[in-house]
C-alpha positions in Angstrom: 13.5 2.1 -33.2 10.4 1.0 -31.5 11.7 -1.2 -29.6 14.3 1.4 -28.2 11.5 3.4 -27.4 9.3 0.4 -25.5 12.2 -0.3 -24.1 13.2 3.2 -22.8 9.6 4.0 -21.3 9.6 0.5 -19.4 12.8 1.2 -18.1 11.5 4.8 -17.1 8.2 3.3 -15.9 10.3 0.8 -13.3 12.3 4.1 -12.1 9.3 6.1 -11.3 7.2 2.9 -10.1 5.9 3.0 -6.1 7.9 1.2 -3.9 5.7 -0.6 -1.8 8.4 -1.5 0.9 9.4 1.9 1.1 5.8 3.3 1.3 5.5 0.3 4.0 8.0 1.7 5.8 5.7 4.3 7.2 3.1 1.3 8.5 5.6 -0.2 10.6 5.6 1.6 13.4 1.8 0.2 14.3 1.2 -2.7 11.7 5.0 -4.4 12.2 7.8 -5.5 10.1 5.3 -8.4 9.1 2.2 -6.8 9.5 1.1 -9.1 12.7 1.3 -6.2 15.3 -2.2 -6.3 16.6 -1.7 -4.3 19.2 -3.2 -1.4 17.9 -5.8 -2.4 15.7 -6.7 -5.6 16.7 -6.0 -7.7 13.5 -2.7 -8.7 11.5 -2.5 -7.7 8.0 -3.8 -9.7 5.5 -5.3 -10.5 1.7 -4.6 -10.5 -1.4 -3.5 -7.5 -3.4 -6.5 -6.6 -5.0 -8.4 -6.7 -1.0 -6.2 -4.7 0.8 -5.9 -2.2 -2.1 -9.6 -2.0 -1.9 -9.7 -1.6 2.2 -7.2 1.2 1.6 -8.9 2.9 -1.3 -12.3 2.8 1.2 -10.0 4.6 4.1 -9.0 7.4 1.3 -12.8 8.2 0.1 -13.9 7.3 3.5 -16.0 4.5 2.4 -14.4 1.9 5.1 -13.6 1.3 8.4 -14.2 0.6 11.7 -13.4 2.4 15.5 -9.9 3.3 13.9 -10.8 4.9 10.5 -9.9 8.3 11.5 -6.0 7.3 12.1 -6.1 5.3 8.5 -7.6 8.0 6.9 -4.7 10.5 7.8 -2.3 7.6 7.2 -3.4 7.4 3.7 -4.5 10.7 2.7 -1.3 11.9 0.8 -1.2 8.0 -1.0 -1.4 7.9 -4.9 -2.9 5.6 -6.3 0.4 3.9 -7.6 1.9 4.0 -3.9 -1.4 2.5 -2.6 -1.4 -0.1 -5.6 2.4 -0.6 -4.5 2.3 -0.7 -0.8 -0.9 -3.7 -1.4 1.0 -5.4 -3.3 4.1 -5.6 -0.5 2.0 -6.1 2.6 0.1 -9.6 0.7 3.5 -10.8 0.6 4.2 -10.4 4.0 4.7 -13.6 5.9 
């Protein structure tokens, strides 16, 4: 019986899990399909996981940033912390 249940909140845990492509989906339009488009901000994407999760935590509590903070900021306002974990996650394994 306990394994049914483990079993049944993993598989409810994947259903409700952040789907860093999809949250990504809203990035592309400045950032890229990759995450290379430098047009706007200068830089490509890049980092591991746990960096980019931290850059984008800093834009949420206003902690980080530089000339474009205040478009980041809006960008990331309504993230939870799941979809921010998530959408990390995605954009270090862009290539």
């Amino acid at each position: 019986m306990k394994k049914i249940v483990l079993g049944l909140s993993l598989t409810a845990a994947a259903l409700f899990a952040a789907d860093g492509a999809a949250v990504y989906s809203k990035c592309v339009a400045c950032h890229g399909k990759d995450g290379q488009n430098t047009a706007i901000s200068g830089v490509a994407l890049s980092g591991d996981a746990a960096s980019i999760e931290k850059k984008l935590n800093g834009y949420k509590d206003g902690s980080f940033g530089g000339a474009k903070k205040a478009m980041m900021v809006g960008q990331v306002a309504s993230l939870s912390a799941d979809d921010i974990k998530a959408v990390s996650a995605h954009i270090a394994g862009l290539k």
